[in-house]
C-alpha positions as CSV (number, residue, x, y, z in Angstrom):
1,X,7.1,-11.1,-15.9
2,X,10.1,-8.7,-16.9
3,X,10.7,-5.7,-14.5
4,X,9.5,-3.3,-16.8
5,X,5.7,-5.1,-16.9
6,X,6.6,-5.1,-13.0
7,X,6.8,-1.6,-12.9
8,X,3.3,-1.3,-14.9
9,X,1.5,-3.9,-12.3
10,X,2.5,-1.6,-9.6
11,X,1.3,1.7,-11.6
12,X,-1.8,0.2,-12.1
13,X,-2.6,-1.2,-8.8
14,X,-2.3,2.1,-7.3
15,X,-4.1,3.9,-9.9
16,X,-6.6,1.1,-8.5
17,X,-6.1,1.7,-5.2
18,X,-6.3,5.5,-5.3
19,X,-9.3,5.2,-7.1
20,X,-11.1,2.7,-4.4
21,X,-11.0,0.3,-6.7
22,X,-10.0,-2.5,-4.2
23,X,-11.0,-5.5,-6.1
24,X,-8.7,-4.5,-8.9
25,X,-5.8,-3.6,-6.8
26,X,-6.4,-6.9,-4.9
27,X,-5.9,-9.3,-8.0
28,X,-2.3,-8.3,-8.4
29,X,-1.9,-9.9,-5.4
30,X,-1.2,-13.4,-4.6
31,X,-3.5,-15.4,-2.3
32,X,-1.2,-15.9,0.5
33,X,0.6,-11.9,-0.1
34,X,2.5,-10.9,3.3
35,X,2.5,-7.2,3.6
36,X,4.3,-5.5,6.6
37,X,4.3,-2.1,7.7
38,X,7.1,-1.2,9.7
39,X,7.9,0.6,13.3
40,X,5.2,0.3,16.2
41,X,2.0,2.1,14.9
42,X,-2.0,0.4,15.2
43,X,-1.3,-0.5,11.8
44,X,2.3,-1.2,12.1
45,X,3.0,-5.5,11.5
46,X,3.0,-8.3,8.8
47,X,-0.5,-9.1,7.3
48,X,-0.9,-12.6,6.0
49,X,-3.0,-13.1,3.0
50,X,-5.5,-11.4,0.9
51,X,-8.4,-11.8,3.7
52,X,-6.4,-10.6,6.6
53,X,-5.4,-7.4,4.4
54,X,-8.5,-7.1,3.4
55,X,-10.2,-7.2,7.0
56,X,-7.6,-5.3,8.9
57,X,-5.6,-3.4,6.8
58,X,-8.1,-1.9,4.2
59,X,-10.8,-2.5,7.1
60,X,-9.1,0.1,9.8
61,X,-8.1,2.6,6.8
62,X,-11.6,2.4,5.7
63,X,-12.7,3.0,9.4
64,X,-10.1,6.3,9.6
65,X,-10.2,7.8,6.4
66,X,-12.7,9.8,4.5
67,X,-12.7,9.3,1.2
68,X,-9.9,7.4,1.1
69,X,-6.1,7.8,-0.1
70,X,-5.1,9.3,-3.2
71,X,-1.4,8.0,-4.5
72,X,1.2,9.7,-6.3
73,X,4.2,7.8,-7.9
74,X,7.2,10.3,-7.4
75,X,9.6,7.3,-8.4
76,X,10.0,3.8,-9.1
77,X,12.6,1.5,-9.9
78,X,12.4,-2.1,-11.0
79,X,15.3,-4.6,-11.1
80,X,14.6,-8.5,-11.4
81,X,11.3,-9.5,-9.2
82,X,11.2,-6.2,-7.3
83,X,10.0,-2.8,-7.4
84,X,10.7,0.1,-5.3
85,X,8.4,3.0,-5.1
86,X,8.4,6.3,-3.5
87,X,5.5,7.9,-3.2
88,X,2.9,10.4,-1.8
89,X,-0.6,10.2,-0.3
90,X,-3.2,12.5,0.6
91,X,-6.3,12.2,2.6
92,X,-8.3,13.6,5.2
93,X,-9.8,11.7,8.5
94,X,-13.2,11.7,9.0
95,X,-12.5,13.7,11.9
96,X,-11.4,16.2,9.3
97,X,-7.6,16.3,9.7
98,X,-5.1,15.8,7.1
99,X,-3.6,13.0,6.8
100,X,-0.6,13.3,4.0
101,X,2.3,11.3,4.5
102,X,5.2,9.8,2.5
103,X,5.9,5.7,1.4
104,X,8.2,4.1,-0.1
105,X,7.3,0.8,-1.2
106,X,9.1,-2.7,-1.9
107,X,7.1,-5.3,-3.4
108,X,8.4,-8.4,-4.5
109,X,6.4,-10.7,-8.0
110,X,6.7,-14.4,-7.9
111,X,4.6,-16.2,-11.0
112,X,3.2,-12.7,-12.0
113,X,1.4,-11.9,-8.8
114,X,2.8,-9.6,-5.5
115,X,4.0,-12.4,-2.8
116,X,5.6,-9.4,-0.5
117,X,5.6,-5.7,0.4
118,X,7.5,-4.0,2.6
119,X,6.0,-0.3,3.9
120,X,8.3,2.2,5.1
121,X,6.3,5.8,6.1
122,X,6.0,8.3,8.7
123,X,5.1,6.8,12.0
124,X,4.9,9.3,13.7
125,X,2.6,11.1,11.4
126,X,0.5,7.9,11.6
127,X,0.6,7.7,15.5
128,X,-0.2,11.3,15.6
129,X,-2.7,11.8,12.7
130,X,-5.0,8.0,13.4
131,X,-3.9,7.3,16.6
């Protein structure tokens, strides 16, 4: 895939996502995807595979979150197999509190799927906010 149909697989899977439209987001993915959050949060580490994102990933944020996360793009920039995107989310705990916090995302496309994402966010909103 060329960087700009990149750029549009990454638009769309967090239209998906935002939307709570797993399922959709989830087939840009490749099977065996690794996706790490960094720093030293509960959900801070490398997830291997669709399944293990799906249980404790999207499982935990599904446990914490009401409603789940609205995305905004603010920027994104493709070159080659990657994409970088910064963005914005907002949601609320079921506890109620706010939860709003910044990302800036790296994923890398290998046979038209995403084999690799790299998180970088507030950790300490994430330590403070869901524990």
């Amino acid at each position: 895939m060329s960087a700009e149909q990149n750029k549009q697989a990454v638009r769309e899977m967090s239209a998906a996502f935002s939307a709570g439209d797993i399922d959709k987001a989830f087939a840009f993915y490749a099977d065996d995807i690794q996706w790490t959050i960094t720093g030293t949060t509960s959900y801070s580490g490398t997830y291997h595979g669709k399944q293990d994102l799906r249980e404790r990933l999207m499982g935990k944020l599904g446990e914490d979150l009401a409603g789940g996360l609205k995305i905004t793009i603010d920027n994104i920039i493709a070159e080659r197999d990657y994409v970088v995107y910064q963005s914005h989310g907002q949601a609320k705990t079921k506890g109620g509190a706010d939860y709003n916090n910044t990302y800036c995302m790296v994923y890398r496309f290998a046979d038209g799927k995403v084999v690799e994402v790299t998180e970088y966010l507030d950790t300490e909103l994430v330590r403070r906010v869901l524990g």
